[in-house]
N, C-alpha and C positions, 0 to 999 in steps of 0.2 A: 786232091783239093788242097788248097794254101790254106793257111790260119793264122790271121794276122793277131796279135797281142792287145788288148783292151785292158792293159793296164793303167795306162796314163789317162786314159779316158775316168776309169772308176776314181784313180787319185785326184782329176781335179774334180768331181764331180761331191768327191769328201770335203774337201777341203773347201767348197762352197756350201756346203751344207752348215758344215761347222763354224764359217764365218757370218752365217745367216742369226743362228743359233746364240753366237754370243751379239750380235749388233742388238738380237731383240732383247735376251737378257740386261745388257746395257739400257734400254730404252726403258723399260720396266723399274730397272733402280732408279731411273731418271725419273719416272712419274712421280713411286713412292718417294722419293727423296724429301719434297716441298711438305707433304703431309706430315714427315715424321720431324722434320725442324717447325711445321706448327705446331704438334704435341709438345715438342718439348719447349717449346717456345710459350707454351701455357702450363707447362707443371714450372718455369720459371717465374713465372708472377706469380710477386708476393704480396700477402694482404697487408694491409696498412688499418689496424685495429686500435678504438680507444676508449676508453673505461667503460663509455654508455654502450658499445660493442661487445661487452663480456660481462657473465652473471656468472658469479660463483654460486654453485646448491649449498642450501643448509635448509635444516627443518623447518617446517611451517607445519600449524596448528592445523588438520585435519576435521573440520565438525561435520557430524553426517548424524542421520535422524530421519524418522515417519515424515512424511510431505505433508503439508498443512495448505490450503485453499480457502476462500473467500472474498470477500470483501472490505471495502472502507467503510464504517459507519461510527456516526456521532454519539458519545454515550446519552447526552443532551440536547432533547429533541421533542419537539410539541406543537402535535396536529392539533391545531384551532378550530374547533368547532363553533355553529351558532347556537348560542344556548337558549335564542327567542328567535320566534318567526318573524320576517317582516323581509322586506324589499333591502338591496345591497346598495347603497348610497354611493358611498366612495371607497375603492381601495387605495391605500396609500404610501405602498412601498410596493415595490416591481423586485423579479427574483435579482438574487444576488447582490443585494441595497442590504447596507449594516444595519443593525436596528440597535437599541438601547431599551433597557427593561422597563416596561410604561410606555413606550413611545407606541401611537396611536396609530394600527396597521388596516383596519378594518372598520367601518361604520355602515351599522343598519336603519331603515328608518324607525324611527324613536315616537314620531308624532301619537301612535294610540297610547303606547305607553307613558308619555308625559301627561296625555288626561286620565290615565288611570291614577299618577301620582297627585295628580292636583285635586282629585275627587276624593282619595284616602286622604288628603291633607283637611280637607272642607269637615271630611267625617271625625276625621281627630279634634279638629277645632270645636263641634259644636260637643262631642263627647267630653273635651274638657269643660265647657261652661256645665256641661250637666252634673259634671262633677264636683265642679267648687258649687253650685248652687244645694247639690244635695248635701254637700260636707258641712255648710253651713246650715239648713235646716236639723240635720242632726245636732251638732253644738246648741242648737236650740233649744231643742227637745230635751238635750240630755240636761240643761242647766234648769229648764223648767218642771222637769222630774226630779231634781236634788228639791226643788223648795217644794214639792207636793203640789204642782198644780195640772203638771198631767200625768196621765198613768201609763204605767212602764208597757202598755198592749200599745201605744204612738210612741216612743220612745224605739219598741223595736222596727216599729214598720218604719219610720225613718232614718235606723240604720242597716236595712236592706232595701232602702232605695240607694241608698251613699252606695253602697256595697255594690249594687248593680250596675251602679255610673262609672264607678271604678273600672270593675269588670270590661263595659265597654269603650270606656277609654284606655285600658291597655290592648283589648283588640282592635282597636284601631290605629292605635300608634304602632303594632305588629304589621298593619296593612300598609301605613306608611312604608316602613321600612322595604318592605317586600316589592314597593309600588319604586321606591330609586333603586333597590338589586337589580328589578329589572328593566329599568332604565339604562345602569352602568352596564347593564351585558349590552346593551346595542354598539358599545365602543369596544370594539376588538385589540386587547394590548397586548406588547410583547413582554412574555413572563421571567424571559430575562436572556442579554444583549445576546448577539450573535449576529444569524445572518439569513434572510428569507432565501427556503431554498424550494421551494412551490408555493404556486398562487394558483387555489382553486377555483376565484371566483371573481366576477367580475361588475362595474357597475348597472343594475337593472334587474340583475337575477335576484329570483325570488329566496330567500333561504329558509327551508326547514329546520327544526330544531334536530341537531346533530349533522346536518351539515358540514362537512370540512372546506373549511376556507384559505386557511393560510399553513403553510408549514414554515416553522423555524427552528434552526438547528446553531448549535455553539462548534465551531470547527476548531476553539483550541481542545475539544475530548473526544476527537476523532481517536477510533481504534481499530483493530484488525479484528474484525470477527470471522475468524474460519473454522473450516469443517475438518477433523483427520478421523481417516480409518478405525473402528472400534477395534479391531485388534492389535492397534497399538497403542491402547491405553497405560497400558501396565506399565511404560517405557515414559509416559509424560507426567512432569508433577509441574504444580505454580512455581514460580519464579524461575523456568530454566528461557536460557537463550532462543532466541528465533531470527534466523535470517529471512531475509526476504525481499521481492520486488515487487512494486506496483507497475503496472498496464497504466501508460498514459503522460507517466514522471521520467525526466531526463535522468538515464543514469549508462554509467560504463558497461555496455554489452549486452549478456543477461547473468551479469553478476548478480548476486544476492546484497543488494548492499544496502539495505535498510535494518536495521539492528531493533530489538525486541522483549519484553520480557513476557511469559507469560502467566497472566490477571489472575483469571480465571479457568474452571475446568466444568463443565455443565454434567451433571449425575444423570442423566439420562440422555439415550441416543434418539436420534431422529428415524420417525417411525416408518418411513418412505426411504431415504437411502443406507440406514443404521450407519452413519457418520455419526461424531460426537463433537460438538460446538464448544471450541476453544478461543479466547478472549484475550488477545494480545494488546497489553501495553505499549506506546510510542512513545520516541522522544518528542517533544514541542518542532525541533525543527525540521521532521521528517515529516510532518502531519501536512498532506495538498488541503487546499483551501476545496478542491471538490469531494460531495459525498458518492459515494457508490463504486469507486473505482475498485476493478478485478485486483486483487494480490493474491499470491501466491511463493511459497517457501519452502524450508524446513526446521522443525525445530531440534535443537540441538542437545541429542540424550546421549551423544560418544561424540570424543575430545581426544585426539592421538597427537603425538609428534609425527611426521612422515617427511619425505621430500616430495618434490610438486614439483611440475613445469610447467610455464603457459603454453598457449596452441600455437603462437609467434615462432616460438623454439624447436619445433616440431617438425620435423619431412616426413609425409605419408607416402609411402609406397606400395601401392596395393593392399594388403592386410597386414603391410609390417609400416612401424615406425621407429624413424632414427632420428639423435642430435649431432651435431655436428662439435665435437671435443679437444677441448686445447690440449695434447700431449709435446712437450716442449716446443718447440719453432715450428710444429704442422697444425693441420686440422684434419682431424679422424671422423668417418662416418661412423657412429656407434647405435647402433641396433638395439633399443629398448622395450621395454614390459611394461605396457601402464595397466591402472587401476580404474576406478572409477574416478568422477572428477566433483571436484572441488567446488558446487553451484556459490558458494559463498563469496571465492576468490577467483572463480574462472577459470582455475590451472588442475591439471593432471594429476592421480598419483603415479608416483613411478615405484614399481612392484620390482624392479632387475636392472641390470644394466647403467644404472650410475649410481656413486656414492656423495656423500656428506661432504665437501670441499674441492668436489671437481669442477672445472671449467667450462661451460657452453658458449657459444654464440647464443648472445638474446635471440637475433631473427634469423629465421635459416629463407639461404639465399638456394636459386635452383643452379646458378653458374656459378655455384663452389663446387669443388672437386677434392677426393679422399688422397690427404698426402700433401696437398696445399702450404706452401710455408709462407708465414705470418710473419710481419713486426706489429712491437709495440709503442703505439704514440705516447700511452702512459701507461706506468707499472702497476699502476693501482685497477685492481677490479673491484665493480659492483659485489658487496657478500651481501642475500635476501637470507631471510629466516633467522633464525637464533643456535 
């Protein structure tokens, strides 16, 4: 049998293999190539950064404290009652209409009352002729007993007539008075200026005596009356600070930015929640011209220096968060510890991970990248805190 040689056969058979081999390896670098001149083509762009662009950290004033609750209410405040029965004439101011102290808000009917004034009038009147007529029979008597011509037994009996006429002309001038009292109650006035903040009653209704008719209220003594936890008493005294928000008032986020002192402290807790009823002073210009509005706060029994950062500053990623930090000509992703936050000021504390005159980006952006090189449009940075 012949045996022919299958050498040249396996040689070209390698040698197309291997040509196979590197064309695709070639095609491959060819793909990656484009990707890896775009990376690097974005670790080359540089940021272009300027002062409103960077916060230097310094300390800020940490206040933290028991949570306090309630409401807005007027220290000056008077539900008007009808102090006489009678039919409701006219009301004459509608809610939220200013009033002035005296100015005439309520009118009952008057008509039985003004005849009972004009009939204690009539009775006063005829009580006084009975009086000057018996004063002068006395004067009579008495000068006709100095000369002996009558005897001191008519002398007395017409100074207990005088006496009895007296008597009933001062109860009857009593009855006058008592008959325009209550007269003037049929005019409902305001006991001093402010501002109607209910109206219970309208024209045609009957009113009862003790009726509530009108409420008014003075909103320059608007105050915070809220509730905090009885086990945090020990920790509140009068005069410390109180931050706080009102439900309803235009403010920045839910900062706490209403400022406070507190008034009052009330010696006994409330019998259904055992909360204890704290009295917060306002300034004049924080005071809403409406009563009843929700607030809530806390008041301020610890006072730290710390560092802080807003939630602008912040990248959350999953359970971790980072700032993004100027270390010379880059920007570093920096992995930090916060604390609890800041309800007064809105910002974070930060427990780890940055110090007292490091550099952030105020706003963190999500297409910045760790390593990032920066310029500066200006040298100066924002420094917060003290």
């Amino acid at each position: 049998m012949l045996r022919f040689p299958i050498r040249g056969r396996s040689s070209h058979a390698l040698s197309l293999v291997v040509g196979l081999s590197l064309s695709f390896s070639a095609l491959l670098a060819g793909c990656n190539k484009p990707a890896t001149d775009e990376a690097k083509s974005a670790e080359s762009v540089s940021l272009s950064l300027g002062s409103e662009d960077i916060l230097q950290l310094g300390t800020s004033e940490h206040r933290s404290g028991p949570v306090i609750s309630g409401s807005l209410q007027p220290e000056l405040r008077a539900d008007l009652r009808a102090e006489v029965g009678g039919m409701v004439i006219k009301v004459h101011k509608e809610n939220g209409e200013s009033v002035r102290k005296g100015d005439l808000l309520v009118t009952l009917d008057s008509s039985v009352l003004r005849d009972n004034l004009q009939s204690a009038e009539e009775s006063m009147r005829a009580a006084t002729q009975s009086l000057e007529g018996a004063e002068r029979q006395y004067q009579r008597m008495k000068s006709l007993q100095t000369q002996g011509m009558v005897s001191m037994q008519g002398l007395e009996e017409s100074e207990t007539k005088r006496n009895s006429a007296q008597s009933e002309f001062v109860a009857s001038k009593a009855r006058v008075a008592a008959a325009k009292q209550q007269l003037e109650r049929t005019e409902v006035r305001a006991p001093f200026s402010g501002v109607v903040s209910a109206r219970k009653a309208s024209a045609g209704d009957t009113a009862q005596i003790g009726k509530e008719l009108i409420q008014v209220i003075d909103p320059s003594s608007m105050r915070f009356e809220g509730q905090v936890s009885a086990d945090q008493m020990g920790v509140i005294k009068v005069g410390q600070g109180v931050s706080f928000r009102i439900n309803g008032v235009a403010q920045a986020g839910d900062q706490l930015s209403i400022r406070g002192t507190v008034k009052r402290i009330d010696s006994a807790a409330n019998p259904i929640t055992r909360q204890v009823s704290v009295v917060v002073e306002m300034s004049a210009k924080d005071r809403p011209p409406v009563v009843g509005l929700y607030a809530e706060g806390i008041v301020e029994t610890s006072n730290k220096p710390t560092l802080m950062v807003s939630e602008n500053s912040l990248r959350r990623e999953g359970d971790k968060v980072y700032v993004w930090v100027l270390e010379g000509n880059k920007i570093s992703k920096r992995g930090i510890d916060l604390g609890d936050r800041d309800l007064r000021l809105g910002a974070w504390v930060v427990k780890s991970g940055l110090l007292a005159g490091d550099k952030i980006l105020r706003t963190s952006g999500s297409s910045l990248k760790d390593g990032q090189a920066f310029t500066l449009r200006a040298e100066a940075s924002v420094k917060v805190g003290s």
